[in-house]
C-alpha positions in Angstrom: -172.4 -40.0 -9.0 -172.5 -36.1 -9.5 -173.5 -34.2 -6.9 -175.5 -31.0 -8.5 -175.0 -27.5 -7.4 -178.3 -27.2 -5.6 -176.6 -28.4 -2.6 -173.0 -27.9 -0.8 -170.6 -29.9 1.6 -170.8 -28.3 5.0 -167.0 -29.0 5.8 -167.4 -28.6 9.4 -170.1 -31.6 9.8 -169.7 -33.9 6.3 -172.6 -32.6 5.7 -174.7 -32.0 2.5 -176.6 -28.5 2.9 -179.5 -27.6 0.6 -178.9 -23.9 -1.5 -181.0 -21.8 0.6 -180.3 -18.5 -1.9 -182.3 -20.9 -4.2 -185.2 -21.9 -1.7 -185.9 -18.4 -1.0 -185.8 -17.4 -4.5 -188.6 -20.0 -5.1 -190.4 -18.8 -1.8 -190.7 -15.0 -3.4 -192.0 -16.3 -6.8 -195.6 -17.1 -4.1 -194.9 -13.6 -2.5 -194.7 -12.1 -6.0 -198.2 -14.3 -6.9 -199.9 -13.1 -4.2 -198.8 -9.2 -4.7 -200.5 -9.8 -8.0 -203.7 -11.7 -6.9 -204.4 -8.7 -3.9 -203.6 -5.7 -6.0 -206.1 -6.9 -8.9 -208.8 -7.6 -6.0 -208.4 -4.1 -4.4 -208.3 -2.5 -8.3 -211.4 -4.3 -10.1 -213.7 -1.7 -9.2 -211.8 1.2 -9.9 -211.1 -0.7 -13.6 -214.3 -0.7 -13.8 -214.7 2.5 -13.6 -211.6 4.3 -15.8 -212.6 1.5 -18.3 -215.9 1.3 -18.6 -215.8 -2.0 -18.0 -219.2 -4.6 -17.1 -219.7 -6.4 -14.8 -219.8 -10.4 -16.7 -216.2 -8.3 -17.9 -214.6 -7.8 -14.9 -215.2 -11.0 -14.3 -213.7 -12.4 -17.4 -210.8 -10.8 -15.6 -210.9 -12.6 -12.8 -211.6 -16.1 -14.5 -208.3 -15.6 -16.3 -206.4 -15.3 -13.4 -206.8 -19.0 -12.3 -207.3 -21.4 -15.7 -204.1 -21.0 -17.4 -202.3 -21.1 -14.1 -203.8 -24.9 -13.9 -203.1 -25.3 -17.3 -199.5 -24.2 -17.7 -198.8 -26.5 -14.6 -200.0 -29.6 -15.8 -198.0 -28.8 -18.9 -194.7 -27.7 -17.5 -194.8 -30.8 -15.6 -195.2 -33.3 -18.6 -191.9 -31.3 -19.7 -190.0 -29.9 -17.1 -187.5 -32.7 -17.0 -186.5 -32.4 -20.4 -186.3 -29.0 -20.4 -184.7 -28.0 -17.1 -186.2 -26.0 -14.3 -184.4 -22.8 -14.7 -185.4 -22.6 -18.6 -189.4 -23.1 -16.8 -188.5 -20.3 -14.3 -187.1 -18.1 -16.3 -190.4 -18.3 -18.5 -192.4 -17.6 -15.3 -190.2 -14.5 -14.9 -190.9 -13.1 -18.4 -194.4 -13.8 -18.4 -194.7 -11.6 -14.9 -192.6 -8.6 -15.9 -194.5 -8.6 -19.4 -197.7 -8.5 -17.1 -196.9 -6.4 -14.9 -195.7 -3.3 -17.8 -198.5 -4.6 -20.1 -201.3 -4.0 -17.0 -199.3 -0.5 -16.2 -199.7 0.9 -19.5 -203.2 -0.7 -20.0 -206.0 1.8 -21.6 -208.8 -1.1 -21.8 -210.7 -4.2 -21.6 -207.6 -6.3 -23.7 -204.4 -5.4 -21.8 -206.1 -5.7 -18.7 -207.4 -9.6 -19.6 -203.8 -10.3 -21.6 -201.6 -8.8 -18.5 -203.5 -11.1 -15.8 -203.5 -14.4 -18.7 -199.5 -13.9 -18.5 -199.0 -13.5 -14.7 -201.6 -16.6 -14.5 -199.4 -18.6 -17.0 -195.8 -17.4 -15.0 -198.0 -18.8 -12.0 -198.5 -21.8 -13.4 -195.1 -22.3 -15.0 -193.3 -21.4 -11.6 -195.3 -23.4 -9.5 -194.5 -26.3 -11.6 -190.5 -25.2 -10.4 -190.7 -24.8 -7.0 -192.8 -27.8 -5.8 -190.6 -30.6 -6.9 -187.4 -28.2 -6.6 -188.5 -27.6 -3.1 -188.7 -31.4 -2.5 -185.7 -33.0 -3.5 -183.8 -30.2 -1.4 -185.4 -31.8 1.4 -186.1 -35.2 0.4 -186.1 -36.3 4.3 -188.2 -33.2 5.6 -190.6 -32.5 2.7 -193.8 -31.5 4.5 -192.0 -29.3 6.7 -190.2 -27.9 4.0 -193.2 -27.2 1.6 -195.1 -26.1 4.3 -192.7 -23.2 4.9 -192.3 -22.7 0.8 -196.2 -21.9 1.4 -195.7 -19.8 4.0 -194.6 -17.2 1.1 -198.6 -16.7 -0.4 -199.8 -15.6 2.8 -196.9 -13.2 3.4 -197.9 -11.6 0.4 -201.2 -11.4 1.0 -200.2 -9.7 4.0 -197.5 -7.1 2.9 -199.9 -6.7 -0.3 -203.0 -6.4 1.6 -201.2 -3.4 4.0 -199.8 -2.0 0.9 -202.6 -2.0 -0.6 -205.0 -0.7 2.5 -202.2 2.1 2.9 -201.8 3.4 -1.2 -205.7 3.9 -1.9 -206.1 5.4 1.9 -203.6 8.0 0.1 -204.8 8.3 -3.1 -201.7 7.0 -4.8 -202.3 6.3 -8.6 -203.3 2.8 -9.3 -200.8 1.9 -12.1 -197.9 2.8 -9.0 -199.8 0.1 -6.8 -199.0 -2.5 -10.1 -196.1 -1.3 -10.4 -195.1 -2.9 -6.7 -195.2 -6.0 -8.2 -191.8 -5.0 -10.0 -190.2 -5.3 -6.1 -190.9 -9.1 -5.1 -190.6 -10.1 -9.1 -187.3 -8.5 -9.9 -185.9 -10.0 -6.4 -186.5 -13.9 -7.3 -185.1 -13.2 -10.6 -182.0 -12.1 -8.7 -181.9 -14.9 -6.9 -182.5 -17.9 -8.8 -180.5 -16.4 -12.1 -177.0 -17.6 -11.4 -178.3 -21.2 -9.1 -177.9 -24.4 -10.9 -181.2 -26.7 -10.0 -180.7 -29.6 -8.9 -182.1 -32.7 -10.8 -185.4 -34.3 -9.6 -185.1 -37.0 -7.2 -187.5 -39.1 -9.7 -184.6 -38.6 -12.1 -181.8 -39.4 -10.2 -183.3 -42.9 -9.0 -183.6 -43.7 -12.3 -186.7 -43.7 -12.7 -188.1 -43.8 -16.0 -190.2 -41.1 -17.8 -193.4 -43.7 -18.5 -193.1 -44.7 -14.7 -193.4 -41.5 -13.6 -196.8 -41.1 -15.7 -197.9 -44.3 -14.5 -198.2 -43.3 -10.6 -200.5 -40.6 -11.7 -202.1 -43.5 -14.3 -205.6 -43.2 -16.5 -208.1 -41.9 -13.6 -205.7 -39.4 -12.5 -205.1 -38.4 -16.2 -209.4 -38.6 -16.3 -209.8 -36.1 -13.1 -207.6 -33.4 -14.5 -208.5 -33.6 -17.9 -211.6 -33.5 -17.4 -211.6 -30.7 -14.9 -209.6 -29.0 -17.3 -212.0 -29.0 -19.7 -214.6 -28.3 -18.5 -213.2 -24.9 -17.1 -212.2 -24.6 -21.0 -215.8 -25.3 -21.8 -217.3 -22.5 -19.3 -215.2 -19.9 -20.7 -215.3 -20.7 -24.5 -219.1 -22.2 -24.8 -218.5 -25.2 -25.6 -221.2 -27.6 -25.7 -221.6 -30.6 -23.6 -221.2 -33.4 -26.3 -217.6 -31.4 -27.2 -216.9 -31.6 -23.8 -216.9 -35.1 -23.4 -215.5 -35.8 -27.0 -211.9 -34.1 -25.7 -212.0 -35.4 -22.4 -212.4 -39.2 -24.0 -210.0 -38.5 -27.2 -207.4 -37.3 -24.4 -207.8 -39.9 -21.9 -207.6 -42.6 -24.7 -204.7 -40.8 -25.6 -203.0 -41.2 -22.7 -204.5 -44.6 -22.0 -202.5 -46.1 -25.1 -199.3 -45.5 -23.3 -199.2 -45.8 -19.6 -201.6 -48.6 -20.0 -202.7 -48.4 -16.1 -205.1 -46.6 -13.8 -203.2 -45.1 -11.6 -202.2 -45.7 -7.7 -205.4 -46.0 -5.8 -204.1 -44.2 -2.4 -202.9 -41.1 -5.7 -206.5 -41.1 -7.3 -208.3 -40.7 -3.2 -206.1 -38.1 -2.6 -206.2 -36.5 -6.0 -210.0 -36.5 -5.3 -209.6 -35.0 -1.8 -207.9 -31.8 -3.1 -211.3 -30.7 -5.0 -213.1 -30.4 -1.2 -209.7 -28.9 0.5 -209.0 -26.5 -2.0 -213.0 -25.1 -2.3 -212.9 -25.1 1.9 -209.4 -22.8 1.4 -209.5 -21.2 -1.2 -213.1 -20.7 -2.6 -214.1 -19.7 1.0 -211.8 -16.9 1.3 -213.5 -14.1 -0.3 -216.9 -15.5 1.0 -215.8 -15.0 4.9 -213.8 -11.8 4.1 -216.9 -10.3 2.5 -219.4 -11.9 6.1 -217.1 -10.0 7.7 -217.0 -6.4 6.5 -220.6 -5.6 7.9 -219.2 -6.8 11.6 -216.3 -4.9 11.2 -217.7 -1.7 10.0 -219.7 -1.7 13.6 -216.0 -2.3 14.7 -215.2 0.7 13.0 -212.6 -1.3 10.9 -212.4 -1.9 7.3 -213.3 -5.8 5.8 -209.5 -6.1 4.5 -207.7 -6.4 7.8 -209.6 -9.6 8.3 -207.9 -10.4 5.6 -204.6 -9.0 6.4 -204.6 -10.4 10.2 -205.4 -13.9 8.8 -202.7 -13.9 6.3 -200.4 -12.8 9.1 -201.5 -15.7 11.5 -200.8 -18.3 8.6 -197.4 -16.8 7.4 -196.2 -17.2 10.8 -197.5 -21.0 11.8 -196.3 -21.9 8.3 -192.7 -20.4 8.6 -192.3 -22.5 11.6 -193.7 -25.5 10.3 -190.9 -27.7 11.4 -192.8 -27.5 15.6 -196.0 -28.9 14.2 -194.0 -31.5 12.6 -192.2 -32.9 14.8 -195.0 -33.7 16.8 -197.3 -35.0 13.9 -197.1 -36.7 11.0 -198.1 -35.5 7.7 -201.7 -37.5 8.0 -202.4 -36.2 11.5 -201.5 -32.8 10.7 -204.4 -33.1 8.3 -206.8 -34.9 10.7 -206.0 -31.9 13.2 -206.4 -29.1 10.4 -209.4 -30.3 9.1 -211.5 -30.9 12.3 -210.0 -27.0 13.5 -211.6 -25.3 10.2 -214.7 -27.3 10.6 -214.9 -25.6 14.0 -213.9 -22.2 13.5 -216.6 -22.3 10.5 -219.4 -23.1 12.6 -218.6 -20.9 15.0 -218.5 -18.1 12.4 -222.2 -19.1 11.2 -223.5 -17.7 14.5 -220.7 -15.3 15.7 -221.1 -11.5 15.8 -218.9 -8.5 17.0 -215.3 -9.8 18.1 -216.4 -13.3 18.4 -216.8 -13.2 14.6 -212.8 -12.1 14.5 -211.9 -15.0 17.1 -213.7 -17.5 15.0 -211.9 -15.9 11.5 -208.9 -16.7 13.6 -209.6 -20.3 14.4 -210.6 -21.4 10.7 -206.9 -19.8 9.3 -205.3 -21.8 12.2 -207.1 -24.9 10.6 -206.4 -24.7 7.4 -202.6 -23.3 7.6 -201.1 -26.5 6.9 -203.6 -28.3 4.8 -201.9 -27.0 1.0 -198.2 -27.6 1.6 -199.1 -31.0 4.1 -201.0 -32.4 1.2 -198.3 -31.8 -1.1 -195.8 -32.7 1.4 -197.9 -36.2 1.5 -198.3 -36.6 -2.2 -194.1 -35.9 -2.5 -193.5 -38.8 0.5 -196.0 -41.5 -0.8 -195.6 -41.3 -4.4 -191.8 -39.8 -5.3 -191.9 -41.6 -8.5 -194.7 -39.6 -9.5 -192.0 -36.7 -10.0 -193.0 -33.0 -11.0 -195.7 -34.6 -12.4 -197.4 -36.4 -9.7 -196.8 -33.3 -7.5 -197.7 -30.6 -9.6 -201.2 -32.3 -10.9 -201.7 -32.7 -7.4 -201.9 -28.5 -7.2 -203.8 -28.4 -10.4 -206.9 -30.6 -9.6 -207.0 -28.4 -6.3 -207.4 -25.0 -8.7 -209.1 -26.4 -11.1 -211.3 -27.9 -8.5 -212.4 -25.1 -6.8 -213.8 -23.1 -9.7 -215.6 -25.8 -11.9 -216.9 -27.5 -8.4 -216.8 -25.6 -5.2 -217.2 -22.2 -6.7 -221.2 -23.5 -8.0 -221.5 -25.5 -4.7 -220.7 -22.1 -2.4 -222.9 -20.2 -4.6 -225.4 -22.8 -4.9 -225.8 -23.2 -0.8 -226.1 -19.1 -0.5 -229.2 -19.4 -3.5 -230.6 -21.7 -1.5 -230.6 -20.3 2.0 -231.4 -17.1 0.2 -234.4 -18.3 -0.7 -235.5 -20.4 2.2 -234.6 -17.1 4.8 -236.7 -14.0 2.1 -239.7 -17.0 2.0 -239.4 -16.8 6.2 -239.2 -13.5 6.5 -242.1 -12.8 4.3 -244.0 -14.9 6.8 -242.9 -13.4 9.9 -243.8 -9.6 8.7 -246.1 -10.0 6.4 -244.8 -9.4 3.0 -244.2 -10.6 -0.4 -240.5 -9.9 -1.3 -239.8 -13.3 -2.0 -242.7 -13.5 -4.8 -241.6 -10.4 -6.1 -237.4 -10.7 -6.1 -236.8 -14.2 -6.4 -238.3 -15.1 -9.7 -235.5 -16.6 -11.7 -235.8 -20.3 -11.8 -232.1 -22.2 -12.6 -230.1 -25.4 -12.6 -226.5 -26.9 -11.7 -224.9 -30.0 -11.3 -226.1 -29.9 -7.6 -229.5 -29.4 -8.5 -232.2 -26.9 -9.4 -232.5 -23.8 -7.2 -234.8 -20.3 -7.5 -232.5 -17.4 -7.8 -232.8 -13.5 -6.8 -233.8 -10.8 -9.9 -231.0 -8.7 -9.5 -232.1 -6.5 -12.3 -235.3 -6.0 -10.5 -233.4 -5.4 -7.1 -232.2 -1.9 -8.7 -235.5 -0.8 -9.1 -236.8 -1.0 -5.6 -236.9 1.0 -3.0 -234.0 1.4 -0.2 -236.1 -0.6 2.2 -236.4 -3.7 0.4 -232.6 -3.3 -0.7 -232.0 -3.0 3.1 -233.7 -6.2 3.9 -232.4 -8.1 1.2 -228.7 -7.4 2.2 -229.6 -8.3 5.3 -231.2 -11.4 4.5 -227.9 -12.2 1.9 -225.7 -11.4 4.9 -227.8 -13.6 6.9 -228.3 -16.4 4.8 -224.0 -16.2 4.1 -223.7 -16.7 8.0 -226.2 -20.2 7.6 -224.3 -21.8 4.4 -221.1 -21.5 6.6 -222.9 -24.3 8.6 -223.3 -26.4 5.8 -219.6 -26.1 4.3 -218.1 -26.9 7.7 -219.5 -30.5 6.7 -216.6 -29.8 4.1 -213.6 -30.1 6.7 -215.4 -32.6 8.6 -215.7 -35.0 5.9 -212.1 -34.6 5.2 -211.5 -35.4 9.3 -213.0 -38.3 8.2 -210.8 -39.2 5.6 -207.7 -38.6 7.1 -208.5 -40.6 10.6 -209.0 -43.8 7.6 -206.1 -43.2 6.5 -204.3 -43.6 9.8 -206.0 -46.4 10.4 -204.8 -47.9 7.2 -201.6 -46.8 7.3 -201.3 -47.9 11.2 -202.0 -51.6 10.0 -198.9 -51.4 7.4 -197.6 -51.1 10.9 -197.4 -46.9 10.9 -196.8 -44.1 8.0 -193.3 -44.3 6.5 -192.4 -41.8 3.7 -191.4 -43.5 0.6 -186.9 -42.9 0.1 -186.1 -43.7 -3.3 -182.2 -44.1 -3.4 -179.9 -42.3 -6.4 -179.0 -44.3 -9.4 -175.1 -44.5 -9.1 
C-alpha cells in the first residue's frame, strides 16, 4: 500500500498527519470566492452606471455568477478521479486570474458577464477539489473538518465586506477594489502548486467507478438534472416541452448504466439541501437589505450587518471541533435548524438593536448547517466519492435559485399585496387599485404584483408609503420562512430517531484496498 503525499509520519507519535499547507490552500480558494462574490455586490450599481448598463442586465450578471458554478461541479465530479485533483485546481486557478484581469480591464456589458462566467466556473471546478480532498484528510473527523474548510466563505465575506466598506468610503477606483482579488487568489495558488493530493478514499477502498454512481442512483441523477435544467431553461428560453425532453433523454441516459435509484437516506437528504440552502443562502441579501432602514436610525450602514454576521460564523466554524465533540453530525443539525427558525421570527417583529440581536441569533443557527450536511453526506455514503459529495453542493445552489429564490419573492408579492390592500382600508385610499395591477403566475401559485413602472411616476408620498409597506411586508414573510428551518428540525429529530433504532449514528469507515 502507498501511502500518498497528502499526509506525513509524525515520528514522535507513529502517527499519520494530514498536509495542512494543503488544507489551507483549499480553505483560501472559499476566501478567494467570497472576495469575488462581495466586491461584484458592492460594484453593480456603479457598473451600472460607467456602463450604461439595465437593470434585467445587471442582473444577467448576477445569474452568471451561480449556474455554471453548479454546473462545472457536477462535471468535475463525474471526472475528477480520472483526471486528478490538482489538474481540476489548477483549472479553477486559471479561470480566476483570467477573471479577475478580464473584469479589470472591462469597458462593457461582455467582459463584465464573461469575467464573472469564469470565476463562477473556477468556483465550481475548485469546490469539486476541496470537498472530497478535505474529507479523506480527515476520514475520522469529517464534519469537523469541513465545517472549519467553510469557515473560509464567511472570512471573506468579512475581510471583503471591511475592504470593501473602507475603499468606496475613500473613493478608491473600482478596478483596484477587483484587483484585491489577485491577493487571496495568487496565495492558494502558492500553496497548493508543489502538494501532491492525495487519492480519494472511494478510490483507495476499491471501489469501483459505477459503484460510486450508484449511491447517488437515477432520482439523484433526476433532482440535479433536472434542476440543472431548468436554470438552463430560465436563462436561454427554453420552452417547457424542451425542458423535459433533456431532463428525460439525460436521465435515461444515465438510467442505462447504473441501473438503480439511488440510496433512499442520499435522495432525502439530497432533497433537504433545496430548503437549507434557500433558508442560508437565498435569505441573505433579503435580511441584509430589512436591515439597512433600522440601521440607518442607528446611524450605521446595512453592510456591517453583513460584516458582523460573517464574523460571528467564521469564528464558530473555525472552532467547529467544540460543537462536535458534544454533538453528532444529526444533532448539530436538529440544534441549527430550530436556532435559525428562532432568530427569524424574532426578526419579523424586532426593531432598533433587537433587530441586530436577532441577525445574530439566525447566523448562530445556520453556522454549521453547509459543512455538517456535507460532513453527513461524506460519513453515510463514502462510496458516493467526489461525486456523491459534490452533487450534494450542487442541488443546494441550484436549489436556491430555481426554487427558493421564486418562493422568497413570491411570499413578499404576496404580503405586499395583502398589507397596501389593508392599509388602503385603514386611511382611506386607493394605492393598491392603482399600483398593484400586474396579475402573474409561478410554480407556487398565482399572485398580483406591484407596477413598478407606474411607481416612478408618482408622487414622493405614495413612494414613501410603498417602501414602507415593502419594508413591512419583508419583516411578515420572515415569519413564514422560519417554517423553513422548522421543518428541517423536523427532519433531522426523524432521523435520530431512525438512526437511534440501528442502535445510534455510526459514520460509515471504508478500509483501503491493500
Amino acid at each position: 500500500m502507498t501511502i500518498d503525499n497528502s499526509i506525513h509520519v509524525d515520528e514522535n507519535q507513529g502517527k499519520v498527519q494530514p498536509n495542512m499547507k494543503l488544507f489551507w490552500g483549499c480553505f483560501i480558494v472559499l476566501v478567494a470566492s467570497a472576495f469575488g462574490f462581495v466586491f461584484r455586490s458592492f460594484l453593480m450599481t456603479d457598473w451600472g452606471v460607467k456602463f450604461d448598463l439595465s437593470k434585467t442586465q445587471q442582473g444577467e450578471i448576477f445569474g452568471v455568477s451561480f449556474w455554471p458554478f453548479a454546473l462545472s461541479i457536477v462535471v468535475f465530479s463525474l471526472v475528477i478521479d480520472r483526471i486528478g485533483y490538482k489538474k481540476s485546481m489548477i483549472f479553477a486557478f486559471l479561470c480566476h486570474l483570467s477573471s479577475v484581469i478580464i473584469t479589470v480591464l472591462a469597458n462593457g456589458y461582455w467582459m463584465l458577464y464573461f469575467g464573472t462566467f469564469l470565476f463562477a466556473l473556477g468556483n465550481g471546478a475548485a469546490e469539486a477539489v476541496i470537498n472530497p480532498v478535505v474529507a479523506t484528510m480527515f476520514p475520522k473527523d469529517k464534519t469537523k473538518w469541513l465545517n472549519i474548510l467553510h469557515a473560509g466563505w464567511p472570512l471573506g465575506i468579512a475581510i471583503a465586506g471591511l475592504l470593501g466598506i473602507g475603499l468606496i468610503h475613500l473613493q478608491v477606483d473600482w478596478r483596484i477594489l477587483i484587483a484585491f482579488i489577485f491577493l487571496p487568489t495568487i496565495v492558494y495558488g502558492l500553496l497548493i502548486i508543489r502538494e501532491q493530493f492525495p487519492i480519494n478514499e472511494r478510490v483507495k477502498a476499491g471501489v469501483k467507478y459505477i459503484d460510486m454512481l450508484k449511491e447517488v442512483g437515477i432520482v439523484g441523477t433526476l433532482i440535479v438534472i433536472g434542476l440543472a435544467v431548468f436554470e438552463l431553461g430560465n436563462l436561454f428560453n427554453w420552452s417547457f416541452m424542451t425542458n423535459v425532453f433533456i431532463i428525460i433523454a439525460g436521465t435515461l441516459a444515465f438510467a442505462y448504466f447504473v441501473r438503480t435509484w439511488g440510496r433512499p437516506l442520499f435522495i432525502l437528504l439530497l432533497l433537504a439541501m433545496i430548503p437549507l440552502a434557500t433558508m442560508e443562502l437565498g435569505t441573505d441579501s433579503w435580511i441584509t437589505d430589512l436591515m439597512t432602514p433600522e440601521m440607518a436610525k442607528l446611524g450605521f450602514q446595512g453592510g456591517w450587518v453583513l460584516v458582523l454576521t460573517a464574523v460571528v460564523m467564521a469564528f464558530l466554524r473555525m472552532y467547529s471541533g467544540v460543537a462536535v465533540k458534544y454533538f453528532t453530525p444529526l444533532s448539530l443539525l436538529a440544534i441549527s435548524a430550530l436556532i435559525s427558525a428562532i432568530g427569524l421570527q424574532i426578526l419579523s417583529f424586532s426593531v432598533g438593536y433587537f433587530i441586530l440581536i436577532a441577525a445574530l441569533l439566525y447566523a448562530l443557527g445556520k453556522t454549521y448547517l453547509w459543512g455538517t450536511m456535507l460532513g453527513l453526506v461524506s460519513e453515510l455514503f463514502p462510496r458516493g466519492g467526489a461525486f456523491a459529495l459534490n452533487v450534494t453542493s450542487a442541488v443546494g445552489q441550484l436549489g436556491v435559485g430555481i426554487i427558493g429564490a421564486v418562493f422568497l419573492g413570491y411570499i413578499q408579492d404576496k404580503q405586499i399585496d395583502s398589507k397596501l390592500a389593508l392599509y388602503d382600508v385603514n386611511n382611506n385610499e386607493n394605492y393598491h387599485e392603482r399600483l398593484v395591477t400586474e396579475s402573474k403566475t409561478s410554480i407556487f401559485g398565482d399572485y398580483k404584483a406591484i407596477d413598478y413602472s407606474s411607481v416612478a411616476l408618482q408622487d414622493e408620498k405614495v413612494k414613501t408609503v410603498l417602501k414602507d409597506v415593502e419594508n413591512d411586508a419583508k419583516k411578515s414573510a420572515l415569519s413564514s420562512v422560519s417554517l423553513i428551518p422548522m421543518g428541517l428540525f423536523v427532519f433531522y429529530i426523524a432521523l435520530i430517531i431512525y438512526f437511534k433504532r440501528k442502535g445510534g449514528y455510526k459514520p460509515v469507515i471504508m478500509r483501503e484496498k491493500t
